[in-house]
C-alpha positions as CSV (number, residue, x, y, z in Angstrom):
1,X,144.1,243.1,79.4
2,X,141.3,242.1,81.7
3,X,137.9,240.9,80.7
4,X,135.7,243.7,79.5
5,X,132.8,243.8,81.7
6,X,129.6,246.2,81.2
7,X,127.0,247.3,83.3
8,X,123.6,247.7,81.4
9,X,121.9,250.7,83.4
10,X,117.5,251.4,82.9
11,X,116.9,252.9,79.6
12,X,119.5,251.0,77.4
13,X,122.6,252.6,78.5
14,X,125.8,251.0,79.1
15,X,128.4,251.6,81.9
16,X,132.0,250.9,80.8
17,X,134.6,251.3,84.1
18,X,137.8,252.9,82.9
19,X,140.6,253.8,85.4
20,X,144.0,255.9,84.6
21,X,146.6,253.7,84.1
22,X,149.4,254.8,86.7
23,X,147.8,257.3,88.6
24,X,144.4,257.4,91.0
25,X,142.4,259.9,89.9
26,X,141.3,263.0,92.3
27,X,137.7,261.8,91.8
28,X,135.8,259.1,90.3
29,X,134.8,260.6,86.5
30,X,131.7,260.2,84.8
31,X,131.5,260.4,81.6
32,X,128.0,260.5,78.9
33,X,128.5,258.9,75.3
34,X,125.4,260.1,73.1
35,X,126.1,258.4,69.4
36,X,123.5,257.9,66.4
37,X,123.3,256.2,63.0
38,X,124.7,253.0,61.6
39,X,128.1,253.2,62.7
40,X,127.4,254.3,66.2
41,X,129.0,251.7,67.8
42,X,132.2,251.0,65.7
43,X,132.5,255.5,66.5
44,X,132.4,254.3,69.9
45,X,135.0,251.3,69.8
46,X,137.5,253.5,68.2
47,X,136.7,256.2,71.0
48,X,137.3,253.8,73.6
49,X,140.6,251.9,72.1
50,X,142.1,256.0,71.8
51,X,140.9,256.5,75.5
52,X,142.9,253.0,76.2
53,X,146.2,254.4,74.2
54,X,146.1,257.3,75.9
55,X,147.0,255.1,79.7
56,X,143.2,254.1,80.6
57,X,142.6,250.9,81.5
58,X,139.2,249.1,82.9
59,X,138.9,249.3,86.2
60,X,136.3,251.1,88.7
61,X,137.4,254.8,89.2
62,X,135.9,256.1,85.8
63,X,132.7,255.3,83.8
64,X,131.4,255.8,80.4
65,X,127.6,255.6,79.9
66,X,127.3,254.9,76.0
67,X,123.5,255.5,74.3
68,X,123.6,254.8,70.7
69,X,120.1,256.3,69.6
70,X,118.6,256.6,66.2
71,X,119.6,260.1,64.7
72,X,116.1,261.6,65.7
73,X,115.9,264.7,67.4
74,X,114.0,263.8,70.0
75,X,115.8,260.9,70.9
76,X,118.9,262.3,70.8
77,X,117.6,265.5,73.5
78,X,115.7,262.1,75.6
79,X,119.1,260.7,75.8
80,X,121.4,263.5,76.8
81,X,118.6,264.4,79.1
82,X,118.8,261.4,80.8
83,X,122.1,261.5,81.2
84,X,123.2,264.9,82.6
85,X,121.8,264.4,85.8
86,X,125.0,261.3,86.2
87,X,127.6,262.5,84.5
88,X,130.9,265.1,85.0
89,X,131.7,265.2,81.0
90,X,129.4,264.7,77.4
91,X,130.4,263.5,74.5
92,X,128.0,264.2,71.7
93,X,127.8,263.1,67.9
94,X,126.6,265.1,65.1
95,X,125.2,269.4,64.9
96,X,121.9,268.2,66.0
97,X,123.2,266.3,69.2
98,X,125.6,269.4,69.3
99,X,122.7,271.8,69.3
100,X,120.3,269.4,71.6
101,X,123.2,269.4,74.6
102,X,123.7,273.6,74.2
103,X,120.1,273.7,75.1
104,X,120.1,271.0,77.7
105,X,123.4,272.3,79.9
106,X,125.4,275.4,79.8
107,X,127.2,274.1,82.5
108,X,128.4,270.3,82.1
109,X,131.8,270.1,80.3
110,X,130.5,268.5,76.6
111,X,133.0,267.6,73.7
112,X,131.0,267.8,70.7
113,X,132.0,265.5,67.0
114,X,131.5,265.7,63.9
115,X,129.6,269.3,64.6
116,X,128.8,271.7,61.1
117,X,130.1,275.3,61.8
118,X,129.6,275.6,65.8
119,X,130.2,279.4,66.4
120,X,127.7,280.1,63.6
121,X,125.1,278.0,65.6
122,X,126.4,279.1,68.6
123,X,127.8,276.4,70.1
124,X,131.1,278.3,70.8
125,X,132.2,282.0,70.6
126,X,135.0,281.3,67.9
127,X,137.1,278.7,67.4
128,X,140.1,279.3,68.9
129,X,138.5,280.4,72.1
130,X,135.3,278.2,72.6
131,X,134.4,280.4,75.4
132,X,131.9,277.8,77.5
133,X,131.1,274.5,78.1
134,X,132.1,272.9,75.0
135,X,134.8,271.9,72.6
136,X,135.3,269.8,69.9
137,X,135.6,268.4,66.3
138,X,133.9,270.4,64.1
139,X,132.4,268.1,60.5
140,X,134.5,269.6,57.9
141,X,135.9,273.4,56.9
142,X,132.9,274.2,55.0
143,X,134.3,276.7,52.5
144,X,137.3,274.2,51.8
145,X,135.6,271.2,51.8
146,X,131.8,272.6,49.4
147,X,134.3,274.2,47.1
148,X,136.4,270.6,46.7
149,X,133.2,269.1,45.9
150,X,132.1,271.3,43.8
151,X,135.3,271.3,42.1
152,X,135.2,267.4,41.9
153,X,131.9,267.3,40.1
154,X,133.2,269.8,37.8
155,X,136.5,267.5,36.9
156,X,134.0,264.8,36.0
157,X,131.3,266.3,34.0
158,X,133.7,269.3,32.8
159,X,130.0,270.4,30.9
160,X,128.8,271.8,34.5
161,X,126.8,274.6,34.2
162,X,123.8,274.4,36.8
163,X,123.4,272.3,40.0
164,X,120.8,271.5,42.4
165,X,121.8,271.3,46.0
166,X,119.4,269.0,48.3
167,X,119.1,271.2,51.5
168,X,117.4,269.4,54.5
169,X,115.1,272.7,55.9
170,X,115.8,273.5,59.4
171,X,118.6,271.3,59.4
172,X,121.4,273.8,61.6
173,X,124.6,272.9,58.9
174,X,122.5,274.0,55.7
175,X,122.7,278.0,56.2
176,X,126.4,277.8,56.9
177,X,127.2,275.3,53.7
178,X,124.8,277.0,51.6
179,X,126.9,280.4,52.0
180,X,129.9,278.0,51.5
181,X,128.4,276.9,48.3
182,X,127.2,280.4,46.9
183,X,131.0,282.0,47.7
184,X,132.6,278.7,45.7
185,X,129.9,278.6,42.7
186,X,130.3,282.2,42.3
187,X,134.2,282.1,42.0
188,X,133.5,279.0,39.3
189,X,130.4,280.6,37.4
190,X,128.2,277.9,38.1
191,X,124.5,278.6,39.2
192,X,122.6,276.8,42.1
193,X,118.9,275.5,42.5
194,X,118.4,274.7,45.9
195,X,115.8,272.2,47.2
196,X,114.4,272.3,50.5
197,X,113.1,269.1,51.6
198,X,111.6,268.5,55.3
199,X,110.6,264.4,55.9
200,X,112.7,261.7,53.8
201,X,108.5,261.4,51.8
202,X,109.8,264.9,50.8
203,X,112.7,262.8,48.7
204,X,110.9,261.5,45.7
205,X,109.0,264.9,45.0
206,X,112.2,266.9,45.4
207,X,113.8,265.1,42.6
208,X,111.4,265.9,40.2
209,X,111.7,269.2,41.0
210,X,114.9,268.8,40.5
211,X,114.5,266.8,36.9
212,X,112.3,269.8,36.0
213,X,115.1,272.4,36.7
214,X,117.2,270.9,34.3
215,X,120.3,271.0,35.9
216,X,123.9,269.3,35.2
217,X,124.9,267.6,38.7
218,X,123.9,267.7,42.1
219,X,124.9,268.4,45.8
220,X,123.6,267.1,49.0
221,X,124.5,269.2,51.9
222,X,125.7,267.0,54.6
223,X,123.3,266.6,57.6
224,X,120.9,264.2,59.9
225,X,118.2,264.0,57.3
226,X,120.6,263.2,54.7
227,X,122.9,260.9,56.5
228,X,119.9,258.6,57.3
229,X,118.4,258.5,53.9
230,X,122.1,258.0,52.2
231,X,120.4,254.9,50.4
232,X,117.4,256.6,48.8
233,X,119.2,259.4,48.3
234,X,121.7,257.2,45.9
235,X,118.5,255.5,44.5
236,X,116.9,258.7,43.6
237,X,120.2,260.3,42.2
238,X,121.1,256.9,39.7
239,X,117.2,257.0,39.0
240,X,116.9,260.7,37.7
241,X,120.4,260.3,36.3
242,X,122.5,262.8,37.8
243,X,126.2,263.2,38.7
244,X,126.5,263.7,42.4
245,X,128.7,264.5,45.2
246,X,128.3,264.0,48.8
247,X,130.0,264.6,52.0
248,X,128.9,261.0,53.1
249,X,131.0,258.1,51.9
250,X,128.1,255.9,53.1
251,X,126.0,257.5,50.4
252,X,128.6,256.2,47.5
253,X,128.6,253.0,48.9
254,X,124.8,252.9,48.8
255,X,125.3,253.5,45.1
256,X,126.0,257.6,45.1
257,X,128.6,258.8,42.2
258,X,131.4,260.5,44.7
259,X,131.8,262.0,48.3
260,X,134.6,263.9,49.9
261,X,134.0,263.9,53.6
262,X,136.0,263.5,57.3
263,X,136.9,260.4,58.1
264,X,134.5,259.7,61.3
265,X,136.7,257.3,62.8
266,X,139.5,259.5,63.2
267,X,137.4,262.1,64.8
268,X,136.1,259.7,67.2
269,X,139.8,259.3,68.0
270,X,140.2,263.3,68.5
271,X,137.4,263.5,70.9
272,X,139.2,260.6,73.3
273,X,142.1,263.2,73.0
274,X,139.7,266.1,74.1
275,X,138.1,263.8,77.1
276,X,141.9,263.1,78.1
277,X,142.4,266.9,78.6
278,X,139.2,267.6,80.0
279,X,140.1,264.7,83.4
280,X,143.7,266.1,83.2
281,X,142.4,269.7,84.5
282,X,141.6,271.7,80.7
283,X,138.6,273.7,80.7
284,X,136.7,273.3,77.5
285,X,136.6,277.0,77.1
286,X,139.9,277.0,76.8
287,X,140.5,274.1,74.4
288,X,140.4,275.2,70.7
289,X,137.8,273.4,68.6
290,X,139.7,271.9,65.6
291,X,139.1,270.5,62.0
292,X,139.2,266.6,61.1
293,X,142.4,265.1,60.9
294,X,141.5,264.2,57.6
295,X,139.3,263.8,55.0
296,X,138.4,260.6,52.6
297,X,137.2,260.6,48.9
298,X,135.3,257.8,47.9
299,X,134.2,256.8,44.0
300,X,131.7,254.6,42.6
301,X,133.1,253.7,38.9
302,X,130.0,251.2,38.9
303,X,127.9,254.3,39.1
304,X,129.8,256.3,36.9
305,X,129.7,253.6,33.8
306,X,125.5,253.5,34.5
307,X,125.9,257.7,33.8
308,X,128.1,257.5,31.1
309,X,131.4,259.0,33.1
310,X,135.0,258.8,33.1
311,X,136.4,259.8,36.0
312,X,139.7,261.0,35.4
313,X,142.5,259.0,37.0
314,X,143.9,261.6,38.6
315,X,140.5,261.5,41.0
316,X,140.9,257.5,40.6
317,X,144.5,257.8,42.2
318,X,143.7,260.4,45.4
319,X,140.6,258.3,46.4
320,X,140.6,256.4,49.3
321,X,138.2,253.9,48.3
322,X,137.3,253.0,44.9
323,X,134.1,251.0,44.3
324,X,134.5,248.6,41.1
């Protein structure tokens, strides 16, 4: 393979050429990269080795313009903003970037990843008929994947009676997972105290509300706020005591109790897939959004010996990482 050459464009993005391997393209595609966070540009390696399995090589007849932003709202809508104007298809991370680019273009072709229910935010009509201009991964099956967790928590402190959930407010995933949540508790008699927090100086004060509540475990809905504050989160949740599950593994590693989440890297791979339809003539209305292709638990047995667990090996022996 040829020497990978980029082309650093005004603002901090980066131009990588990619051509179709055996064919010449009808016209010379554009395409928009908006990822955030910590693993922003490992997401975007295994996105571009997929688009490279798939028959792209480097070349000059197609261009990805990568921005890997900090997951801010406002610098995520900056970036997509900057880049619609030069671009034929989008590729956005996360529900907030998801949301940010619906607002931004109802028109440019956008693959969204790693999204939290999109037809209740109305990113798409339903899921097997997007209906517009985008298309995607969605984050997780919400129902499936809250009533796992809460399930999980339950295997480990079989005791569970109440739980706090950590709710980031105005975060789009959190009405959609907290309905998740209320339809699984219900079905396992186990009563929620939700916790709204709004700035990660929210974090500390939260969790002596939730000390003062009493309760037997918590739950941190999955979202930007949380994501970015996996490491205080973790801090807080040894600090205070408290069994925990997550849909971050990033949080466990950090020092969190357990997590049950998609594996990002695979989705990356998905969206490469999605791009790959989109050049080849599919219309993103037309493409059906789908689920992860799977789903990692990850365990920290250091954490669970500081609160006084045993996880049971059963956990132990479907985990996919197991921190000792």
């Amino acid at each position: 393979m040829k020497r990978r050459e980029f082309i650093t464009l005004a603002g901090g993005l980066t131009m990588w050429p990619l051509a179709v391997q055996g064919q010449k393209p009808a016209k010379t595609w554009r395409l928009g990269y908006v990822g955030t966070g910590g693993l922003g540009d490992q997401l975007f390696g295994e996105f571009t080795k997929k688009l490279e399995s798939l028959g792209y090589v480097e070349a000059k007849s197609i261009f990805v313009a990568r921005s890997i932003v900090p997951p801010d709202a406002k610098t995520i809508e900056a970036a997509v903003a900057k880049l619609l104007s030069e671009i034929d298809i989008l590729v956005i991370w996360g529900t907030v970037g998801g949301v940010v680019a619906k607002r931004l273009s109802q028109t440019t072709p956008t693959v969204f990843l790693s999204v939290g229910a999109p037809v209740d935010i109305g990113l798409v009509q339903s899921l097997s008929h997007p209906g517009g201009n985008m298309t995607g991964v969605s984050f997780e099956a919400a129902i499936d994947t809250y009533a796992k967790r809460l399930q999980m928590l339950k295997e480990i402190v079989p005791a569970l009676r109440t739980i706090a959930v950590l709710a980031a407010e105005g975060d789009p995933n959190v009405t959609f997972a907290m309905r998740s949540l209320e339809q699984a508790a219900s079905g396992m008699h186990l009563e929620l105290t939700t916790i709204y927090v709004t700035t990660a100086d929210d974090l500390p004060a939260a969790f002596d509300q939730i000390r003062q509540a009493n309760v037997d475990g918590l739950i941190v809905i999955a979202g930007l706020l949380t994501s970015i504050n996996a490491k205080t989160i973790a801090e807080l949740s040894l600090a205070h005591r408290l069994p925990n599950c997550h849909g971050f593994r990033e949080t466990v590693v950090a020092g969190g109790l357990i997590s049950l989440g998609p594996d990002l890297f695979a989705i990356a791979r998905q969206g490469a897939v999605y791009v790959d339809r989109i050049i080849r003539g599919a219309k993103p209305a037309d493409l059906p959004v789908e689920q992860p292709d799977r789903y990692e638990i990850y365990i920290n047995l250091k954490t669970a010996k500081v609160l006084g667990l045993e996880i049971p090996a059963y956990l132990l022996a479907g985990a996919d990482k197991v921190i000792e």
